[in-house]
N, CA, C and O of each residue as an XYZ file, in Angstrom:
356
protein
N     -16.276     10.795    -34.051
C     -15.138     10.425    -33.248
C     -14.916     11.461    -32.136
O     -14.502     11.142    -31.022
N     -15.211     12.707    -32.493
C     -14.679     13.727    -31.406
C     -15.716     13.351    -30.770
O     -15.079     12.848    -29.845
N     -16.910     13.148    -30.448
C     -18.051     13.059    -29.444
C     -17.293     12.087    -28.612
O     -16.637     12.502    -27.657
N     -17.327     11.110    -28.841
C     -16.531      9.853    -28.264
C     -15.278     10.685    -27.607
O     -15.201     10.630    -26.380
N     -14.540     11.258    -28.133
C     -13.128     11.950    -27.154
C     -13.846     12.708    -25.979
O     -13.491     12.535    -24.813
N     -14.858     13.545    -26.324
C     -15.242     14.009    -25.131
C     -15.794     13.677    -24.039
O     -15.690     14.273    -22.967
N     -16.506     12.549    -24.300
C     -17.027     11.880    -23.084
C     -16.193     11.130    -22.519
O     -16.370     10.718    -21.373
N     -15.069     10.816    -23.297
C     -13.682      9.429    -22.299
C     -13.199     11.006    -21.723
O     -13.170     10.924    -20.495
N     -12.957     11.885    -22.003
C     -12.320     12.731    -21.331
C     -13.193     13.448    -20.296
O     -12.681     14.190    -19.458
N     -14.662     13.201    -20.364
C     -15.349     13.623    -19.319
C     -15.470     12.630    -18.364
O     -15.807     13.040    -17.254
N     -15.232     11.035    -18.519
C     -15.147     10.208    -17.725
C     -14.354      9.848    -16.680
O     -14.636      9.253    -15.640
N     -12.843     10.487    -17.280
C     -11.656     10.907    -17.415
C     -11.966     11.562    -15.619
O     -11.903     11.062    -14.496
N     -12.341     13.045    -16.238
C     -12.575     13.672    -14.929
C     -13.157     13.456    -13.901
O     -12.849     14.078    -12.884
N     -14.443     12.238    -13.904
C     -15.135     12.231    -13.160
C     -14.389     11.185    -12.370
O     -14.240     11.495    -11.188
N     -13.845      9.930    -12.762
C     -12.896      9.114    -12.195
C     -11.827      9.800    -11.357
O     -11.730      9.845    -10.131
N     -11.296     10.156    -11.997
C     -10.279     11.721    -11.392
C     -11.025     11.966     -9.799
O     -10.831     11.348     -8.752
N     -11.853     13.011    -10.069
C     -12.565     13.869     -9.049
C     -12.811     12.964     -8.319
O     -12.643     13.236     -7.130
N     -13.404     11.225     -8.703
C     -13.644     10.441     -7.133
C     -12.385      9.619     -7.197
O     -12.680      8.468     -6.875
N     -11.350      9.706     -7.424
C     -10.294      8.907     -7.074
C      -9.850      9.839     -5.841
O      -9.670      9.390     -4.709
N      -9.692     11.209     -6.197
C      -9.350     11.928     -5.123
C     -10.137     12.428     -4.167
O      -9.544     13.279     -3.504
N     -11.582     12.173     -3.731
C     -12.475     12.208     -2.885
C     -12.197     10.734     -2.274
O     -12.716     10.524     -1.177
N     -11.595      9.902     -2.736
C     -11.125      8.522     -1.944
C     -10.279      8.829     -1.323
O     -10.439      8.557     -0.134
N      -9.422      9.281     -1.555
C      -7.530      9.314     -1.243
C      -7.605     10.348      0.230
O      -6.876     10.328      1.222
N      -8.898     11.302     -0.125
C      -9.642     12.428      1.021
C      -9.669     11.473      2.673
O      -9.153     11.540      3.789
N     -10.647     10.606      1.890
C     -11.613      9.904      2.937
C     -10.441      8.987      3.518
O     -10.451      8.614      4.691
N      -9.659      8.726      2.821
C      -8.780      7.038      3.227
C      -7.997      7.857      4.394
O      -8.035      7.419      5.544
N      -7.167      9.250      4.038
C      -6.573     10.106      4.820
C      -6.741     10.520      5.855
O      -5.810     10.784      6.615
N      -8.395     10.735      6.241
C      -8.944     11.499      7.305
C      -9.453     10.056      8.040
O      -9.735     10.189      9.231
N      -9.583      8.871      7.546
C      -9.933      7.376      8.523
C      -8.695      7.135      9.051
O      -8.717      6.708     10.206
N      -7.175      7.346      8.337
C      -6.234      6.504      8.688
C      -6.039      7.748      9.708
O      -6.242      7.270     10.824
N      -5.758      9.034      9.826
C      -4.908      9.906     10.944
C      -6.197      9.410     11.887
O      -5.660      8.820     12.824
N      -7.624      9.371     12.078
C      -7.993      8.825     13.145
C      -7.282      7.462     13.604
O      -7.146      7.351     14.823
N      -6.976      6.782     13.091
C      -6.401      5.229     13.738
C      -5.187      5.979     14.119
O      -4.626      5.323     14.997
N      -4.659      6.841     13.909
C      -2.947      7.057     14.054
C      -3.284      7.436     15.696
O      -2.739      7.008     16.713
N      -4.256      8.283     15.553
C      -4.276      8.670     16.606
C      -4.391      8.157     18.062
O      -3.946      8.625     19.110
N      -5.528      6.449     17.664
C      -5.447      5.349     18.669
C      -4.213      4.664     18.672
O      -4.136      3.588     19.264
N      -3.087      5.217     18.000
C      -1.919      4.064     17.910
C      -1.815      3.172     17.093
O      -1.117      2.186     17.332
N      -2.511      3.326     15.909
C      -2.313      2.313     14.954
C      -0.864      2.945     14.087
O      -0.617      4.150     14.058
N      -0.227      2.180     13.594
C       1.139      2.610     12.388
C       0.119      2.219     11.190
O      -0.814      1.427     11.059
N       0.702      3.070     10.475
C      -0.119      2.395      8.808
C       0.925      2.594      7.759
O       1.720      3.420      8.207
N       1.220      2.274      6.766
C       1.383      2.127      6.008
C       1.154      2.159      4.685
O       0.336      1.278      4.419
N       1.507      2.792      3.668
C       1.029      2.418      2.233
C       1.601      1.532      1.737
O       2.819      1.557      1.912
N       0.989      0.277      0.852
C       1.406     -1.563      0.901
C       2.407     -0.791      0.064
O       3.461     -1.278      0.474
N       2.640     -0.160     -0.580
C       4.049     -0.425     -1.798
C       5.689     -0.325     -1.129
O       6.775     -0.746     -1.528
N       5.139      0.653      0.396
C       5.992      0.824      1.223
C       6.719     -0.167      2.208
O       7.861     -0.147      2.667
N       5.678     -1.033      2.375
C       5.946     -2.216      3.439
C       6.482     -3.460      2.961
O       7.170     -4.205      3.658
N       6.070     -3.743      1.425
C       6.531     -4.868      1.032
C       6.387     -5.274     -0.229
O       5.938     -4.293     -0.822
N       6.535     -6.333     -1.131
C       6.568     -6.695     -2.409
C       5.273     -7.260     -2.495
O       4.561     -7.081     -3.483
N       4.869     -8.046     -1.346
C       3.630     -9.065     -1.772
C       3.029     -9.562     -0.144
O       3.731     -9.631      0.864
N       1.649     -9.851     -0.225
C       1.712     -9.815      0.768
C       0.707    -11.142      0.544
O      -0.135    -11.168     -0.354
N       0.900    -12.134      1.402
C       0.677    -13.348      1.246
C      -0.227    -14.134      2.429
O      -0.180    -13.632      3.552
N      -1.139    -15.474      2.219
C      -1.846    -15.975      3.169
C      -1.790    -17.095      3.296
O      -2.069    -17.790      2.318
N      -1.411    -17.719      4.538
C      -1.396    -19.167      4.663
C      -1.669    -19.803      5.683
O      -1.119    -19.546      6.754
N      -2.715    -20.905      5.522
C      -3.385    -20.763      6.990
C      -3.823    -20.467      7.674
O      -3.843    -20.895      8.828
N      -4.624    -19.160      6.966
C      -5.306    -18.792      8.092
C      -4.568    -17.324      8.884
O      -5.111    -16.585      9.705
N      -2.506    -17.182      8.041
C      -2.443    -16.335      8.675
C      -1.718    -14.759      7.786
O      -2.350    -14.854      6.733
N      -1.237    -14.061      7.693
C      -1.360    -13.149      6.458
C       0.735    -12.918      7.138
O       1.169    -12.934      8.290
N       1.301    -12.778      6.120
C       2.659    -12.525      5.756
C       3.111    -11.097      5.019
O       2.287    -10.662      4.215
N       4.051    -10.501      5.165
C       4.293     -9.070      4.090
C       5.412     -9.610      3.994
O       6.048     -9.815      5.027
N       6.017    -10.033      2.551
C       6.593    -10.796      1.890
C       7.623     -9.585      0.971
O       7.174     -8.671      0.280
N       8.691     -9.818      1.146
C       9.755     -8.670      0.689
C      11.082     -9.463     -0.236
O      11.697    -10.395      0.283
N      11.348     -9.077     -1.335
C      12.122     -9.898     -2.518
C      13.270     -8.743     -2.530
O      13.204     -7.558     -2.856
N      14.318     -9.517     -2.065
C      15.952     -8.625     -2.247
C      16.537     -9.659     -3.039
O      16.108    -10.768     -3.358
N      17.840     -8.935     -3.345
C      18.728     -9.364     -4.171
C      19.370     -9.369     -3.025
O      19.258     -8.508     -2.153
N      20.252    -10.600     -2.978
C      21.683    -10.773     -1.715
C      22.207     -9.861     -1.568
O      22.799     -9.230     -2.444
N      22.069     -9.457      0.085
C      23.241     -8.488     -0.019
C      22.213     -6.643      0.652
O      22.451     -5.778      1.495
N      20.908     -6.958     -0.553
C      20.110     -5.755     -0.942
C      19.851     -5.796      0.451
O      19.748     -6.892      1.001
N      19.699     -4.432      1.283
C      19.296     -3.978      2.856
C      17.784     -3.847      2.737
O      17.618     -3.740      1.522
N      16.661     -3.798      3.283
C      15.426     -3.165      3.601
C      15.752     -1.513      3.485
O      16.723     -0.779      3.671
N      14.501     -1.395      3.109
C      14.593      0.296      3.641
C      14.233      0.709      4.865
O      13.697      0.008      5.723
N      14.534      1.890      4.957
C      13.965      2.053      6.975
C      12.504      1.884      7.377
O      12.059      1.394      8.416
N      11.654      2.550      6.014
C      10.159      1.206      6.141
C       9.923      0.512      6.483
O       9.165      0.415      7.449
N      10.568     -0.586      5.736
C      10.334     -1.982      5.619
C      10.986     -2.562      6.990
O      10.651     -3.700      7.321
N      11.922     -1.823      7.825
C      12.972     -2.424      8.479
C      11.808     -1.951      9.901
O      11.475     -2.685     10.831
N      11.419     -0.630      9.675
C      10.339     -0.312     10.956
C       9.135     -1.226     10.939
O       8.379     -1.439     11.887
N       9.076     -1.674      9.863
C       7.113     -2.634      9.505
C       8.249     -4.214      9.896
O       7.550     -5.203     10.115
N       9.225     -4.388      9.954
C      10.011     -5.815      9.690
C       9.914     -6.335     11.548
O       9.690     -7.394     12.134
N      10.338     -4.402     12.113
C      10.596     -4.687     13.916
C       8.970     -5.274     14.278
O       8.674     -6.251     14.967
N       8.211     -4.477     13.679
C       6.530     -4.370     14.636
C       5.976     -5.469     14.125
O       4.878     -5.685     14.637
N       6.358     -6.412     13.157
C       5.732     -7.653     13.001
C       6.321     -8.629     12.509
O       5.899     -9.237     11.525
N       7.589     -8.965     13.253
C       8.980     -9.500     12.760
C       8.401    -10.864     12.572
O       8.594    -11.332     11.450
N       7.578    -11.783     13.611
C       6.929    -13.161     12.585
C       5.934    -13.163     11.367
O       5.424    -14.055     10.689
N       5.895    -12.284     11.370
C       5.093    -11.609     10.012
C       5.461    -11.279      8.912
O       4.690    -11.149      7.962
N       7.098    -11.028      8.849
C       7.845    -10.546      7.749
C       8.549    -11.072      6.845
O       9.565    -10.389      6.712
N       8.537    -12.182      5.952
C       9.354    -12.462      5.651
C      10.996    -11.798      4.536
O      10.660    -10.733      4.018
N      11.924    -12.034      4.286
C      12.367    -11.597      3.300
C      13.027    -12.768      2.320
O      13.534    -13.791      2.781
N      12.953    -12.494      1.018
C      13.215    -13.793     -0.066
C      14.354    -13.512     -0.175
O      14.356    -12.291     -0.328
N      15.721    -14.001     -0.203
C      16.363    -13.771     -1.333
C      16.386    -14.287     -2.907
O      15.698    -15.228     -3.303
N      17.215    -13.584     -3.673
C      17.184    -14.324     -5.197
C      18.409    -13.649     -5.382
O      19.025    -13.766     -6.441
């Protein structure tokens, strides 16, 4: 059994070590786009769900009545306002 612990825990690390050699690479692609003027975003920031229809893609945001956007969602809501929807429930 311990053999088995050590290798999930060596797998462990190695997943690890390239999750964060991703997070490296994703970092140093996105500040180049920043730099042409792209805004980016991380999706958990922009919206609840992000949806396709037709051909055309939506960032789909679920409030409770009443509930405001955050200044995120409200800056990603201005730059692609036919793009945005918000649900209530």
């Amino acid at each position: 059994m311990k053999k088995y612990a050590n290798l999930m825990n060596s797998n462990s690390e190695v997943q690890r070590r390239r999750r964060y050699k991703q997070m490296e690479m994703e970092e140093n692609a996105s500040q180049k786009l920043r730099e042409t003027g792209w805004g980016l975003y991380s999706p958990t920031i922009v919206c609840d769900r992000i949806g396709i229809k037709e051909g055309k893609t939506f960032f789909i945001e679920f409030k409770k009545e009443g509930q405001a956007l955050t200044p995120n969602q409200a800056k990603v809501r201005k730059l692609a306002s036919e793009s945005y929807i918000v649900v209530n429930y």
